[in-house]
Steps between C-alpha positions, in 0.01 A plus 500: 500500500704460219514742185250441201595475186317871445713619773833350327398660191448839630872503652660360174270828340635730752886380452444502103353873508790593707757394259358688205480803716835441583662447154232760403655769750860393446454531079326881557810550742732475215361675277465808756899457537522471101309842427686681848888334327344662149402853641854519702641409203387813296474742800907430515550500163273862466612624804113587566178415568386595176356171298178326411330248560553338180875515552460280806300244324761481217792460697381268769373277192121468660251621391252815579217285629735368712619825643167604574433199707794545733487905512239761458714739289842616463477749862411137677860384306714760615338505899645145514775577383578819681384318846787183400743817474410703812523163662857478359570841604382425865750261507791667370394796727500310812846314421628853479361639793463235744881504548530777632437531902415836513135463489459863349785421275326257376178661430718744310648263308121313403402878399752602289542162312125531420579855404703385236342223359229679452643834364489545088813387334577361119775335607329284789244306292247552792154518308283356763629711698516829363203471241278267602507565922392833452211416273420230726449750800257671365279186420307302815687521842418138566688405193816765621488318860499172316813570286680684776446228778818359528637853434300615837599180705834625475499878601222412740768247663767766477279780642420296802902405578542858494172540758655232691781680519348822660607702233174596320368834556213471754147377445579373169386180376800280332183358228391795418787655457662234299201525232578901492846439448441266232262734290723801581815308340299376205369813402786731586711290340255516164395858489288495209463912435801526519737573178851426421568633840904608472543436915274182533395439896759228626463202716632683839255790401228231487566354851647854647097566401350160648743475819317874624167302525673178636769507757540755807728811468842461414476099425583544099 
């Protein structure tokens, strides 16, 4: 039986609908990327995470309703931006590390990298991740998992070489211990009691501590 002309209409509908969603979706797109450019813009510029909403707006050139339709607030702003940048950082920490053959060297190197990035320092320009990361820990865990997923892939995948390897100490599990090493880092790195400290913890005190509850005796 051949298609009515009710049918025909319905599937011209259908394919019209999905255009505008389309262009609709690509148009919202945009301006996402126009208000993320805008808030880089001024967290370089700053060199923090300090800014309003209202400076967004301005700078991007949209307006606030606009905003509001693509984000709930400013914290919903800076997640995406801090989850482009820890996907970023995954990458440049696996370049690093997954050069080296040594699958504990490796892990070291993953650690201490992190470790870095995400230790205080006017110089670096790091404001996601030394002002906002720590905020964003203490908010809801599935939004920290979310942000740190590519983070985890990583060290998970690292972890396991070094399982593979028969070099982890026993009974551990590489998943578990990759999320532990990841909060460890991040928070060591970050310590937020702590003062104008003259003798700052280091990056090879920070995996000395980490490589105890990782690898067997005598492996780091």
């Amino acid at each position: 039986m051949g298609d009515t002309g009710e049918t025909r209409q319905a599937a011209w509908k259908q394919r019209a609908v999905e255009r505008a969603l389309r262009g609709a979706a690509q148009r919202a797109g945009r301006r996402v990327e126009q208000f993320l450019d805008a808030a880089q813009a001024i967290i370089t510029e700053k060199g923090s995470t300090d800014f309003t909403v209202q400076e967004i707006v301005d700078r991007s050139g949209q307006s606030l309703r606009s905003f509001y339709l693509q984000f709930d607030g400013k914290h919903q702003l800076l997640l995406a931006l801090y989850e482009e940048a820890v996907g970023k950082t995954a990458a440049q920490i696996r370049a690093a590390a997954t050069v080296r053959e040594d699958p504990v060297d490796a892990l070291r190197t993953a650690v201490e990298l992190l470790f870095h990035l995400c230790r205080p320092d006017p110089d670096a320009h790091r404001p996601l991740f030394t002002e906002f990361s720590p905020r964003l820990r203490t908010c809801d865990p599935a939004e920290v998992r979310a942000a740190h997923a590519a983070l985890f892939a990583l060290f998970a995948e690292l972890m396991e070489r070094v399982g593979a390897a028969g070099r982890l100490r026993p009974g551990a599990n590489p998943r578990r211990l990759a999320a532990t090493t990841m909060q460890a880092v991040m928070f060591i790195a970050h310590p937020g009691t702590v003062e104008a400290d003259p003798h700052p913890i280091s990056a090879a005190e920070a995996w000395a501590f980490c490589a105890h509850g990782i690898v067997g005796a005598g492996e780091y």
